[in-house]
C-alpha positions as CSV (number, residue, x, y, z in Angstrom):
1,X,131.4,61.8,-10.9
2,X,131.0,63.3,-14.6
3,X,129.4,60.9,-16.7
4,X,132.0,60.3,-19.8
5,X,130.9,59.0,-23.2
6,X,133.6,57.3,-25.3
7,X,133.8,57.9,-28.8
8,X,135.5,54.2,-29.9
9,X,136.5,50.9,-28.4
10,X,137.2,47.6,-29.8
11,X,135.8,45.3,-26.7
12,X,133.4,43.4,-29.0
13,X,136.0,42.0,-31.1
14,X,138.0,40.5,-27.9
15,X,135.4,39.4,-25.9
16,X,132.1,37.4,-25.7
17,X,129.4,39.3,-24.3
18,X,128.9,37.0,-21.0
19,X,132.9,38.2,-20.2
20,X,132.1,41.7,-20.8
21,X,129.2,41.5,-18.7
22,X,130.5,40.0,-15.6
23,X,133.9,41.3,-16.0
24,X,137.2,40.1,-17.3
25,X,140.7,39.7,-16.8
26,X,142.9,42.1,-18.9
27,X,141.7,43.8,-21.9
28,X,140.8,47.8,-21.1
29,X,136.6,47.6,-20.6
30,X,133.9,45.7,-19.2
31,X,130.7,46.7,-18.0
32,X,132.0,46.7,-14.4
33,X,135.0,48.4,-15.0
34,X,132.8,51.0,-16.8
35,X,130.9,51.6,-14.2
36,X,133.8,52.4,-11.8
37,X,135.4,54.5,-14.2
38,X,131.7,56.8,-14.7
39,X,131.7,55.8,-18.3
40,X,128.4,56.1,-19.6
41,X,127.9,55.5,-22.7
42,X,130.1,55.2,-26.0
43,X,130.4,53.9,-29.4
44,X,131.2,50.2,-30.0
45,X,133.3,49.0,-32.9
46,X,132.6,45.9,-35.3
47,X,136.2,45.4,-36.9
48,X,137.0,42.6,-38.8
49,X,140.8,41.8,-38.6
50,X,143.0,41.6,-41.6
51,X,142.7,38.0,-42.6
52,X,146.2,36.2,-41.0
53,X,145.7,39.0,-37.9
54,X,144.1,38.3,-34.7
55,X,142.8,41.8,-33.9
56,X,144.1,44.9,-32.9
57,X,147.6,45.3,-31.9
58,X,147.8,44.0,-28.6
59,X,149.3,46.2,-25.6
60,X,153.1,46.9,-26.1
61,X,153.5,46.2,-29.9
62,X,156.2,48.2,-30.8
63,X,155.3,50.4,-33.9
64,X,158.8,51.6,-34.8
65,X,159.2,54.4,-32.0
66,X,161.5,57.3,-33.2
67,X,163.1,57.9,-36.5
68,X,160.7,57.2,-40.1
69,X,158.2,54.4,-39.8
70,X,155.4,53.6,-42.4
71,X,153.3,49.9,-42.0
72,X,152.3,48.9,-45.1
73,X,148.7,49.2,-46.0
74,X,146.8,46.2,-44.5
75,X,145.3,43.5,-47.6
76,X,141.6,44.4,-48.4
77,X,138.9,41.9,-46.6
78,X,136.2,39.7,-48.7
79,X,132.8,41.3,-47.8
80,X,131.5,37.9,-46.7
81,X,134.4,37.5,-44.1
82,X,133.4,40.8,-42.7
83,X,129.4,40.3,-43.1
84,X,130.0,37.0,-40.9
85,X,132.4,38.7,-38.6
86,X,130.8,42.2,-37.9
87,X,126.7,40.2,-37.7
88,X,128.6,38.0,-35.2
89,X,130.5,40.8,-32.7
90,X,126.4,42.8,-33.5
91,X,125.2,39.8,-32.0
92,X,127.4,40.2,-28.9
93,X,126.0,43.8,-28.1
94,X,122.2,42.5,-28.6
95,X,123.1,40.1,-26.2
96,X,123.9,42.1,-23.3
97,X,121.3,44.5,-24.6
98,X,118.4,41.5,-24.0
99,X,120.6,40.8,-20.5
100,X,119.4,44.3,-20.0
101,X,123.3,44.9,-19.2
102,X,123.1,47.8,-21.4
103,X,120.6,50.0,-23.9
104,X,121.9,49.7,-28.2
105,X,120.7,53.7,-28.8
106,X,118.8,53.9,-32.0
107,X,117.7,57.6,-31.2
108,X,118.7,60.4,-28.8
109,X,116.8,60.0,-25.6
110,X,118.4,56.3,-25.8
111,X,121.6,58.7,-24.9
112,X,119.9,60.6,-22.5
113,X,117.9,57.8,-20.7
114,X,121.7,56.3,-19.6
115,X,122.2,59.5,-17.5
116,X,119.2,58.5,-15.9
117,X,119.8,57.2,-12.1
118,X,120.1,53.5,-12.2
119,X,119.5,53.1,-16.3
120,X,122.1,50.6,-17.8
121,X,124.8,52.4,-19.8
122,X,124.3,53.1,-23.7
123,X,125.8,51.8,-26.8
124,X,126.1,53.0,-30.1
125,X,126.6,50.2,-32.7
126,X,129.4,51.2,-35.4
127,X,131.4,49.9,-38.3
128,X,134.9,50.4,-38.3
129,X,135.5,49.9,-42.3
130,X,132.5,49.0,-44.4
131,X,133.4,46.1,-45.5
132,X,130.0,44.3,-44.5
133,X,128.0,46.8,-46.8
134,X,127.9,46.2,-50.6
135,X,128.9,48.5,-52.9
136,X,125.3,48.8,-54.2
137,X,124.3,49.5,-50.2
138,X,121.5,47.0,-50.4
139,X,122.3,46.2,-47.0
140,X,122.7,49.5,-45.2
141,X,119.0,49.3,-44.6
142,X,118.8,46.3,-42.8
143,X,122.1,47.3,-41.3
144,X,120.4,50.5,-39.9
145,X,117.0,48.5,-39.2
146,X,119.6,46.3,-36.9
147,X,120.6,49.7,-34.9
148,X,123.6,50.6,-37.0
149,X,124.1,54.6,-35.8
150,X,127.7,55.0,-36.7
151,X,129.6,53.9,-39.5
152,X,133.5,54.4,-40.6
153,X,134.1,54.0,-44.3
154,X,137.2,52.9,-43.7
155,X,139.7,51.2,-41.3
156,X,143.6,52.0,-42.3
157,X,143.5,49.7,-45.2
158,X,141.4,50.6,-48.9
159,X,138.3,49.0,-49.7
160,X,135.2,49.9,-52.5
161,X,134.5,52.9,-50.8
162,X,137.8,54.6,-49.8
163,X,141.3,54.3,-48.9
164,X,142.2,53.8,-45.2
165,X,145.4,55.9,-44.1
166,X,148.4,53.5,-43.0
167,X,150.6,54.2,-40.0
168,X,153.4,56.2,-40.4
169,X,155.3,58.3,-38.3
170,X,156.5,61.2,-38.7
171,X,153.6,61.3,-41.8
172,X,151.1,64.0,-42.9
173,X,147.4,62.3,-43.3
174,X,147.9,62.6,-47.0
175,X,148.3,59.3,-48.4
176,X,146.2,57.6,-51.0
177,X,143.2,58.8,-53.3
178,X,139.7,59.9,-52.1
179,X,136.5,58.5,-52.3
180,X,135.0,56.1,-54.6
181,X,131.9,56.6,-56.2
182,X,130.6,53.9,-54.2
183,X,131.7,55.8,-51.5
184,X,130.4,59.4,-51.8
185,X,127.4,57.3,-52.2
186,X,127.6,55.7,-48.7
187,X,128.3,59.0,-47.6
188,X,125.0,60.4,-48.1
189,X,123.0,57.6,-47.7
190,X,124.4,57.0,-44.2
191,X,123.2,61.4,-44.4
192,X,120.0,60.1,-45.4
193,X,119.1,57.3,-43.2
194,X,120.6,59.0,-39.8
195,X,123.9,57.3,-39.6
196,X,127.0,59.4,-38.2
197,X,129.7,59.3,-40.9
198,X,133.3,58.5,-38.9
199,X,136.4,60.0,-40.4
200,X,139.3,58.8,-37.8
201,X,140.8,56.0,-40.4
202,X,140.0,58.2,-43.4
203,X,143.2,59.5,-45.5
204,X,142.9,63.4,-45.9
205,X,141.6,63.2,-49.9
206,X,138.8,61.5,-48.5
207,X,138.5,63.6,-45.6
208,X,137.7,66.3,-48.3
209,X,135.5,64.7,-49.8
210,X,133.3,63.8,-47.5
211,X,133.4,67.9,-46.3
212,X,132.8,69.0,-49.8
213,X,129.4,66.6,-49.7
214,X,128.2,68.9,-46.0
215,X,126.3,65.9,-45.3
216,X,126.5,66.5,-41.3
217,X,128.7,67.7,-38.8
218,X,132.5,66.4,-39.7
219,X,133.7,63.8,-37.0
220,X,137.0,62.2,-35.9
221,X,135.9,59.5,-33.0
222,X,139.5,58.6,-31.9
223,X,142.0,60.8,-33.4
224,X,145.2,63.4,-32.3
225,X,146.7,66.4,-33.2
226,X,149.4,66.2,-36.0
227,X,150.5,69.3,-34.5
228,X,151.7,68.1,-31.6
229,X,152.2,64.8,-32.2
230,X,153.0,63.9,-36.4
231,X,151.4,60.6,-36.8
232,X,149.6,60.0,-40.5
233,X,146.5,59.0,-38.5
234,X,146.5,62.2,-36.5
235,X,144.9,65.5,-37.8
236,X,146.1,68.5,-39.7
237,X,145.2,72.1,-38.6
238,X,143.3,72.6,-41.6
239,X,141.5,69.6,-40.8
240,X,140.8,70.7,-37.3
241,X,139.3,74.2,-39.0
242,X,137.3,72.0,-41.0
243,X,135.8,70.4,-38.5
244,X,135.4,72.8,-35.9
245,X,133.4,75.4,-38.9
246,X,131.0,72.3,-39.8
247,X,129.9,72.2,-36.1
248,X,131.8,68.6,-35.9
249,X,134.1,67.1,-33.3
250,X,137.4,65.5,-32.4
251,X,137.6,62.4,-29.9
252,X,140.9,62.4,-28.5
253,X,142.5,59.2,-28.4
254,X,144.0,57.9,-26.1
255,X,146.9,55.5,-28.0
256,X,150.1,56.0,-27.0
257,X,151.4,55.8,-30.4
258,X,149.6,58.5,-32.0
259,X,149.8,60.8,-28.9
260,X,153.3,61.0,-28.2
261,X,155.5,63.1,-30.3
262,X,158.0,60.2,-30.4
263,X,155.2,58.0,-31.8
264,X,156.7,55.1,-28.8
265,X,154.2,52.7,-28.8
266,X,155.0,52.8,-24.1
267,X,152.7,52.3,-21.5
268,X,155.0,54.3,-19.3
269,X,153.4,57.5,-21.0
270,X,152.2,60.8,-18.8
271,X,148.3,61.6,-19.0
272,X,149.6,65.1,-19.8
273,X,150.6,63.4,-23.2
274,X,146.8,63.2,-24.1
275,X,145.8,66.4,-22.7
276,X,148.5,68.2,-24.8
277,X,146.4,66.9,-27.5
278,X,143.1,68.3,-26.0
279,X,144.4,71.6,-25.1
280,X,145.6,72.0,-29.3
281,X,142.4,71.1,-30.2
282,X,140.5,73.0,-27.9
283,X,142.8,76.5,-28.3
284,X,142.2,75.9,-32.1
285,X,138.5,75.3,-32.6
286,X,137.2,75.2,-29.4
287,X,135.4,73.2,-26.7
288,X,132.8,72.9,-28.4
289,X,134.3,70.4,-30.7
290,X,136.4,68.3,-28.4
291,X,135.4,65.0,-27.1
292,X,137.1,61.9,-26.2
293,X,137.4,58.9,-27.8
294,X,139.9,56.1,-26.5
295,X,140.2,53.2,-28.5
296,X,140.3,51.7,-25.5
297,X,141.0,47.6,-26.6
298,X,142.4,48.2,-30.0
299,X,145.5,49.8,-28.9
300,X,148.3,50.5,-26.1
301,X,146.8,52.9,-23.4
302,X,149.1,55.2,-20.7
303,X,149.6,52.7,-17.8
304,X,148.5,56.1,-15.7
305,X,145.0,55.5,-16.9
306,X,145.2,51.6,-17.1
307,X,141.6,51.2,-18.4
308,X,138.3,52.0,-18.2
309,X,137.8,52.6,-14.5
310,X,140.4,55.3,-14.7
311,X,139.1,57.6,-16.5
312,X,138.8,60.2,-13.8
313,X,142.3,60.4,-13.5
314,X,142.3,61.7,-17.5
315,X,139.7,64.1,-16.1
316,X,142.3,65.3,-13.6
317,X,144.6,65.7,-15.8
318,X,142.5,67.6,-18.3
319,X,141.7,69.5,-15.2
320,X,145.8,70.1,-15.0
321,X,145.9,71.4,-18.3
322,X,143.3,74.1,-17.8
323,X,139.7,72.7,-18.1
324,X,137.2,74.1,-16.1
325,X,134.5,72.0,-15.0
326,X,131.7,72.6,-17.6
327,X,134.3,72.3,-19.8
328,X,134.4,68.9,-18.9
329,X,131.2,67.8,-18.5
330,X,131.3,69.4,-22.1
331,X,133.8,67.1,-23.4
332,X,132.9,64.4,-21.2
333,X,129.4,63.8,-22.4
334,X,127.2,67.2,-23.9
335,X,129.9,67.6,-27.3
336,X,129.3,63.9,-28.4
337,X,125.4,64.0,-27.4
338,X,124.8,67.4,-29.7
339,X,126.8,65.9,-33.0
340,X,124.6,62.3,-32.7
341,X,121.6,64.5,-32.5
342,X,122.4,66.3,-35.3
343,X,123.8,63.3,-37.6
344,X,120.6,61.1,-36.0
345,X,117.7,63.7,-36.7
């Protein structure tokens, strides 16, 4: 079975750690489930809800399919709700971590030491939106001493450091302004310190931004194709370019939404959907810079792939749309292990 790293889900906001462990009813990973489907390793989201939410939408929330649709940009969130909300999901992960359930990577051969036969899968501790930092960064040290590897400015709503891009469909990426100072800032501390810089919420001013600063390989962990499929959070080919000449990647999500070209927010959706997205990608800037990346929890997935433990049936389907097998094992696992060594060194 080819050992798959995910670039992004949102289990730790759901669940409890003991549930994740042992396996739970609904919801689109558990360690279990991960196991069955050969997922290896990935990168686990701390995301605070908009205050008066209760997550991510939940499977089959209808986001307007077909015709002009734009959500309005989700209310900022205090820094002291999402310090208490992201330290408490954190605490989750260490748990199963000291349940020696899993390994929290703080380095490289943490990555390598899950392909190992019998070694517990890895984790990569994220932000998605950096609403538990300061503006001054006082606490990105002790975020990063906590194992913080991976860090998204932004989720799809603004904050001191950027502007999130809303959902809107059919929408180019281009919405908002760029990057704070506070921002550009966290940019190349997180450079400094050996954090991976996330760009999948980002709007594209930002985007730019953060490419002018060349402060590591450019990364989208769960994004699309606004080529094939023109959703505001997918990206542009000039994005793609962007990302592709810095040596960066794109983790293909998986959200039904963003993948289809009618922007229905269905579970009846073909697996081809989300390898039409890889194959753009791929013809464009290579396979080099293609990964996956789910969002597997935090949004509706293809009833064809169900959850975690199907992810071999994507792999057939990736197989369908003309991937050869290194290919795979490329985007599977090798793409995301060479950009985490690069942003981690």
């Amino acid at each position: 079975m080819i050992a798959v790293f995910d670039g992004h889900n949102d289990a730790l906001t759901r669940e409890d750690h003991a549930r994740l462990a042992s396996g739970r009813e609904g919801g689109h990973l558990d360690l279990p489930r991960m196991r069955a489907g050969g997922m290896r390793g990935g990168i686990f989201a701390l995301f605070t809800p908009t205050p008066g939410d209760d997550g991510p939408p939940p499977p089959g929330h209808a986001f307007g399919a077909g015709g002009t649709y734009a959500e309005p940009l989700a209310a900022p969130v205090p820094r002291e709700v999402a310090a208490a909300d992201a330290t408490a999901a954190a605490g989750r992960l260490f748990a199963l971590e000291r349940a020696g359930e899993l390994t929290v990577a703080r380095s490289i051969a943490d990555v390598d030491g899950a392909l190992a036969e019998g070694a517990p899968p890895v984790a990569v501790l994220h932000l998605e939106g950096a609403e538990a930092i300061d503006p001054g960064l006082e606490a990105l040290s002790a975020w990063y001493a906590l194992g913080l590897r991976s860090l998204g400015p932004v989720w799809s709503r603004a904050n001191a450091f950027a502007t999130g891009v809303q959902f809107a469909f059919p929408s180019a990426p281009d919405i908002g302004p760029g990057l704070t100072d506070a921002g550009l800032a966290l940019v190349k501390s997180c450079a400094e310190l050996g954090i991976l810089v996330d760009l999948s919420h980002l709007n594209e001013k930002g985007f730019w931004d953060v490419a002018r600063l060349e402060a590591g390989p450019l990364v989208a962990s769960h994004s699309g194709a606004h080529a094939v499929a023109a959703a505001s959070r997918n990206l542009t080919d000039a994005q793609l370019d962007a990302i592709g000449a810095s040596g960066g990647l794109v983790g293909i999500v998986y959200a039904t939404a963003f993948v289809r070209a009618d922007f229905a927010d269905d579970p009846d959706t073909p697996l081809a959907t989300i390898a039409d997205h890889a194959r753009h990608v791929a013809d464009r800037i290579g396979v080099d810079h293609l990964a996956l990346g789910s969002d597997f929890d935090g949004a509706t997935i293809p009833a064809p792939l169900g959850d975690v433990a199907g992810l071999p049936r994507l792999l057939d389907a990736l197989r369908d749309a003309g991937f050869g097998e290194d290919e795979l094992e490329r985007i599977a696992w090798h793409n995301w292990r060479r950009v985490l060594d690069a942003w981690w060194r």
